[in-house]
N, C-alpha and C positions, 0 to 999 in steps of 0.2 A: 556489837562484839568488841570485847577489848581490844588492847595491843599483846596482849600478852599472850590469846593463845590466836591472833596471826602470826606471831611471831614463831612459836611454837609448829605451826603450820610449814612457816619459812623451815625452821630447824630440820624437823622431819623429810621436807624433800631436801633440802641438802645431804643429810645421813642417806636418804635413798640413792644418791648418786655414788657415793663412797662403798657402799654395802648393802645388799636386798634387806628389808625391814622383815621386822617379825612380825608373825601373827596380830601380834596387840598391839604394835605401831600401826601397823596399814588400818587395823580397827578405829585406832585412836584418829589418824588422818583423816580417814572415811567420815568419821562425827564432826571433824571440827570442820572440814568444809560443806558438810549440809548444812552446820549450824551457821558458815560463813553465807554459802548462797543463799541462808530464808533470810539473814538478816538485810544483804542487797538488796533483797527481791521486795524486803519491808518495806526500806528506806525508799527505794523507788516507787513502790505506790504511794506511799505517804508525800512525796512529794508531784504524783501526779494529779492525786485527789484536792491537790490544793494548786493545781494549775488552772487557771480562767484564761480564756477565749475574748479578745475582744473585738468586738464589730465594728461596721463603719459610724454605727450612730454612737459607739463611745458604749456600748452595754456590754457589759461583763457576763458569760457563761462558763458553767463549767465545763471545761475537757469532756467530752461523752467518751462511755467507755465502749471497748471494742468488742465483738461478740468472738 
């Protein structure tokens, strides 16, 4: 996700505090923060799947995933 539409994100709740949004603000906010949490939730698996486990004899495993 950019900076530009977190920042945009920022903007919009600042305006909410000043004055209830409208209709297509709370729409528009509602999108940018699903689009902001699947990109965390990317970046955090992307850097799970590349986490290894090492043991005492020095051998590398991958992180098992959780059920």
């Amino acid at each position: 996700m950019d900076k530009a539409r977190i920042d945009r994100i920022s903007e919009l709740t600042r305006i909410s505090r000043t004055r209830p949004l409208t209709t297509e603000e709370l729409a528009e906010r509602a999108a940018l923060r699903a689009e902001y949490i699947a990109s965390v939730k990317a970046s955090l698996t992307s850097q799970l799947e590349n986490t290894y486990l090492v043991d005492e004899d020095g051998q590398k495993r991958p992180l098992p995933k959780k059920q």
